[in-house]
Short mmCIF file of the C-alpha atoms (twelve columns), coordinates in Angstrom:
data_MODEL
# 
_entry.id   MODEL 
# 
loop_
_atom_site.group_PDB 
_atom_site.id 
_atom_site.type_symbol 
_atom_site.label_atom_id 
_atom_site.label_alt_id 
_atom_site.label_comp_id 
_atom_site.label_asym_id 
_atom_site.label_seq_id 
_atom_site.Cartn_x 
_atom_site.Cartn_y 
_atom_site.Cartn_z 
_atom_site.pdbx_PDB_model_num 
ATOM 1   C CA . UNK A 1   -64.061 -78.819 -134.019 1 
ATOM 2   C CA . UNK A 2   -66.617 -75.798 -133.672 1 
ATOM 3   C CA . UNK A 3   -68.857 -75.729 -136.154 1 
ATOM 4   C CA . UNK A 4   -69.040 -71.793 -136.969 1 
ATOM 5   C CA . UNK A 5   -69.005 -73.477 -140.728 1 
ATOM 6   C CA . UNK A 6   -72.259 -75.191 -140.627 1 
ATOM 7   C CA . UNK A 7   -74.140 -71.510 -140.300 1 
ATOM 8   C CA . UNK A 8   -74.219 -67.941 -142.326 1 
ATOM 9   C CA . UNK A 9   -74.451 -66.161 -138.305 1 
ATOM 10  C CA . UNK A 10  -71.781 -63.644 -137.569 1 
ATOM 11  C CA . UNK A 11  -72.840 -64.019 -134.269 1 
ATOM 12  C CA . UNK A 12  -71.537 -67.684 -134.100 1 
ATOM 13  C CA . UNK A 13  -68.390 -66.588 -135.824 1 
ATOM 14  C CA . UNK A 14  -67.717 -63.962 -133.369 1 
ATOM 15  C CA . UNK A 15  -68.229 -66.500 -130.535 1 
ATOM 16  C CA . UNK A 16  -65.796 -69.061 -132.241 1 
ATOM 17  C CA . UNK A 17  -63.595 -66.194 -132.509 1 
ATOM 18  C CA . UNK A 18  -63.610 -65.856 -128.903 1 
ATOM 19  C CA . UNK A 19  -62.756 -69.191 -127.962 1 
ATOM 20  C CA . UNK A 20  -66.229 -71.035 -127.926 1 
ATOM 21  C CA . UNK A 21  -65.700 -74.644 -127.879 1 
ATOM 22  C CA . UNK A 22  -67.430 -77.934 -129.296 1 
ATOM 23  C CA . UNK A 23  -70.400 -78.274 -127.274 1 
ATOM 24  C CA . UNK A 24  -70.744 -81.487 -124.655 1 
ATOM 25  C CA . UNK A 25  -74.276 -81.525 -124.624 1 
ATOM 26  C CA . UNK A 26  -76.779 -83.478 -126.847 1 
ATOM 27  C CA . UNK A 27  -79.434 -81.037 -128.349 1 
ATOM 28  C CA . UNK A 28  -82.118 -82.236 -130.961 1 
ATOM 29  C CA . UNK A 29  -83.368 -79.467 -133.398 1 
ATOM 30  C CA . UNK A 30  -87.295 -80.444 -131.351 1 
ATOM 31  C CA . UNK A 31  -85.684 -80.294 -128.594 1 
ATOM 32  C CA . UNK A 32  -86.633 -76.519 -126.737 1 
ATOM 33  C CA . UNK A 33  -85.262 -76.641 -123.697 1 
ATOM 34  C CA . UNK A 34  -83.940 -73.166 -122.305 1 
ATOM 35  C CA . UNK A 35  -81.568 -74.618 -119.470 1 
ATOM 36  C CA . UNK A 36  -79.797 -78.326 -119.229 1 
ATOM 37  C CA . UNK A 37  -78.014 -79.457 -116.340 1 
ATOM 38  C CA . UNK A 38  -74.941 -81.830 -117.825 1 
ATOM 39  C CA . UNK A 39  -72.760 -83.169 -115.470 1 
ATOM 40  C CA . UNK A 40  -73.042 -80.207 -112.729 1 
ATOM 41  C CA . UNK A 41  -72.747 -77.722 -115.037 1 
ATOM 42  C CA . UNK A 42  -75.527 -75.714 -115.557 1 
ATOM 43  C CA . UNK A 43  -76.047 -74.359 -119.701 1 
ATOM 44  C CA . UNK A 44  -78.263 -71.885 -120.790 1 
ATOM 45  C CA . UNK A 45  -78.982 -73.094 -124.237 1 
ATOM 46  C CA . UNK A 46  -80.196 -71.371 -127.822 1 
ATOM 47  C CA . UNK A 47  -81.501 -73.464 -130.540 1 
ATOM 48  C CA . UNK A 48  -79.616 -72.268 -133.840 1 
ATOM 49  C CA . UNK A 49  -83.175 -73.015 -135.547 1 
ATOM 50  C CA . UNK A 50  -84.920 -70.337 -133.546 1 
ATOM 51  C CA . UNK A 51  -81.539 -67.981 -134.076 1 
ATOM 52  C CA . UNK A 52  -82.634 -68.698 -138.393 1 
ATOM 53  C CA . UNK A 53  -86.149 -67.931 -137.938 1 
ATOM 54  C CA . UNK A 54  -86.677 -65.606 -135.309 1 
ATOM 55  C CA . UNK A 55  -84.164 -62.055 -135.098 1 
ATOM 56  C CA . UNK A 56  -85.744 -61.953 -131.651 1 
ATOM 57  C CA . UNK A 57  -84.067 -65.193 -130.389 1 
ATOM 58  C CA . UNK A 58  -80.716 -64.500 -131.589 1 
ATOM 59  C CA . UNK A 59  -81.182 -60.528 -130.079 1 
ATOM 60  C CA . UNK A 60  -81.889 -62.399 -127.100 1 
ATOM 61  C CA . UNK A 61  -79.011 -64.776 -127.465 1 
ATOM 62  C CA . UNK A 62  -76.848 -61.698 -128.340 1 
ATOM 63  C CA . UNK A 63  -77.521 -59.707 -125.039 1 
ATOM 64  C CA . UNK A 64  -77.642 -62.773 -122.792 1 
ATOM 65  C CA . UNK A 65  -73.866 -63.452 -124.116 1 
ATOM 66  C CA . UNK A 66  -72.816 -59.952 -123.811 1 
ATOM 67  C CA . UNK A 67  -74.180 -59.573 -120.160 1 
ATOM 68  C CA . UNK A 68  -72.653 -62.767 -118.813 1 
ATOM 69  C CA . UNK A 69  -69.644 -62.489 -120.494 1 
ATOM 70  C CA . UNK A 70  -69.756 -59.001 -119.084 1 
ATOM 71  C CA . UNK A 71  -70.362 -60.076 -115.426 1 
ATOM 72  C CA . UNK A 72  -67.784 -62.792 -115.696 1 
ATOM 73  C CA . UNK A 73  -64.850 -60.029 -116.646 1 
ATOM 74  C CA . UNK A 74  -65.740 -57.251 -114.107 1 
ATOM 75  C CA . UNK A 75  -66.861 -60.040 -111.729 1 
ATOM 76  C CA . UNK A 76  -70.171 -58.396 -110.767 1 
ATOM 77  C CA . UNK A 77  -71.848 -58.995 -107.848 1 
ATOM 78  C CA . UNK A 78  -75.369 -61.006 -107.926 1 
ATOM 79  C CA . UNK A 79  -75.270 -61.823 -111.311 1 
ATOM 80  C CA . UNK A 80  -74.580 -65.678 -112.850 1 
ATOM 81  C CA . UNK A 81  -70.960 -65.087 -114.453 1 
ATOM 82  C CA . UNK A 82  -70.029 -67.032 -118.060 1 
ATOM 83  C CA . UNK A 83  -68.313 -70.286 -117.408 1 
ATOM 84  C CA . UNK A 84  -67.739 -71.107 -121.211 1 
ATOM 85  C CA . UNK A 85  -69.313 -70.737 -124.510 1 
ATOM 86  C CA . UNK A 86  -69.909 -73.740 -126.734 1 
ATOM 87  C CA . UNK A 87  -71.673 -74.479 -130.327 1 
ATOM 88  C CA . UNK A 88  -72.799 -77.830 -130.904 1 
ATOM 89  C CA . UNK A 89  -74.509 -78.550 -134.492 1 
ATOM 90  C CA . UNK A 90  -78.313 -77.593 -133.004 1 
ATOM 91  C CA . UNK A 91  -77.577 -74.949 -130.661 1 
ATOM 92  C CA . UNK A 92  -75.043 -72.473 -129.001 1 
ATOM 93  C CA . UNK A 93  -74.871 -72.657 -124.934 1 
ATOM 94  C CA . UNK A 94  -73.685 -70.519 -122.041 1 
ATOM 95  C CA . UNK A 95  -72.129 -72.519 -118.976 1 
ATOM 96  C CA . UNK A 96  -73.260 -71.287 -115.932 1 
ATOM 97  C CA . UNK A 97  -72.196 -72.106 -112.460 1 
ATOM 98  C CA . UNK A 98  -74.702 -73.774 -110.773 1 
ATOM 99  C CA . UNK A 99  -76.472 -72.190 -107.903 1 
ATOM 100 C CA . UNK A 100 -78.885 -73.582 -105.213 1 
ATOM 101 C CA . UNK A 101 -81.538 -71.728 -106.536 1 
ATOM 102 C CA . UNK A 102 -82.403 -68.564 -107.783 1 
ATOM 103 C CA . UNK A 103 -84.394 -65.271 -106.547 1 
ATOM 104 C CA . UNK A 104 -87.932 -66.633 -108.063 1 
ATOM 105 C CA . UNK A 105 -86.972 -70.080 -106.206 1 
ATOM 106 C CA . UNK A 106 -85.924 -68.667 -102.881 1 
ATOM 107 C CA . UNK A 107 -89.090 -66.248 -102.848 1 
ATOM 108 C CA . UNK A 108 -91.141 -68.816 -103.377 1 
ATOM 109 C CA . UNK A 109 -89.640 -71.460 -100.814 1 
ATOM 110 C CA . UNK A 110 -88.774 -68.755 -98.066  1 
ATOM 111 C CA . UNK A 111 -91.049 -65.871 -98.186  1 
ATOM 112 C CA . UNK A 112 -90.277 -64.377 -95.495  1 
ATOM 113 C CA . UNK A 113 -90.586 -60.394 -95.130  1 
ATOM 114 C CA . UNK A 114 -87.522 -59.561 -93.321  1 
ATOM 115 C CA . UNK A 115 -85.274 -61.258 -95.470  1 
ATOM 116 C CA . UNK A 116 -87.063 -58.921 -99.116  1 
ATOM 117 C CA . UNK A 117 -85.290 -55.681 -98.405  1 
ATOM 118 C CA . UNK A 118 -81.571 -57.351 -98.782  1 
ATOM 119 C CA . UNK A 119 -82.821 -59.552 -101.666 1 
ATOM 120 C CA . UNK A 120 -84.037 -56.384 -103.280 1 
ATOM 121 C CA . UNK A 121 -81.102 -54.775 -102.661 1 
ATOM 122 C CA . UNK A 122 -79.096 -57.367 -103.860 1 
ATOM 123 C CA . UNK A 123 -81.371 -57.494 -106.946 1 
ATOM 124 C CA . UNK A 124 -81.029 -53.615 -107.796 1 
ATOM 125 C CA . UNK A 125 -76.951 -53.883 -106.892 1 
ATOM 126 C CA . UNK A 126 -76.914 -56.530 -109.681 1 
ATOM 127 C CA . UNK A 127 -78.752 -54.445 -112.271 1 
ATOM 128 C CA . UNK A 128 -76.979 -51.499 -111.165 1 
ATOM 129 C CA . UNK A 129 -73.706 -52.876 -112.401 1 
ATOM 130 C CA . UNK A 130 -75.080 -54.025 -115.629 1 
ATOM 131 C CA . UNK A 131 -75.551 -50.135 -116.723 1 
# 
């Protein structure tokens, strides 16, 4: 059962609304990770704590939904596309598909020059379709 209950957020309503599910991941309130890998599933996770206390976390929370869920129905190109949405009692997460790596990753690993001007392009293509 989602627990939209347990918290006065319209935000977790809405998601519950949409179909968020019970969340298969073990979060303690202390516990502030940002990303958990859970059997090869990649979750970008938001502590329902820092949602109560701080606006800016749940803005943040709010946007990063909106933008992958966004990505995920237009499938746009270089840009991690929502999986899933769960709520588990501590936190809310975004399932991601899990990639090799990402741009920081790759730039640091491979820096090599003739290989920036299609990252960057690839880069601004993805922001591009965001707006």
């Amino acid at each position: 059962m989602v627990l939209e209950h347990q918290f006065d957020l319209p935000f977790l309503k809405l998601l519950a609304m949409e179909g968020a599910k019970q969340s298969p991941l073990q979060v303690h309130a202390n516990d502030r990770k940002s990303s958990i890998l859970h059997e090869g599933v990649r979750y970008k996770v938001f502590c329902i704590e820092d949602m109560l206390i701080d606006r800016g976390v749940m803005n943040n929370a709010i946007t990063e939904h909106a933008i992958l869920r966004k990505a995920s129905l237009q499938n746009l190109p270089h840009i991690a596309h929502l999986q899933g949405t769960y709520i588990g009692f501590s936190h809310v997460a975004f399932a991601l598909k899990e990639y090799e790596m990402d741009y920081r990753t790759y730039l640091e690993q491979h820096r090599d020059p003739k290989h920036l001007p299609k990252i960057l392009d690839q880069l601004i293509t993805g922001v591009e379709s965001l707006h």
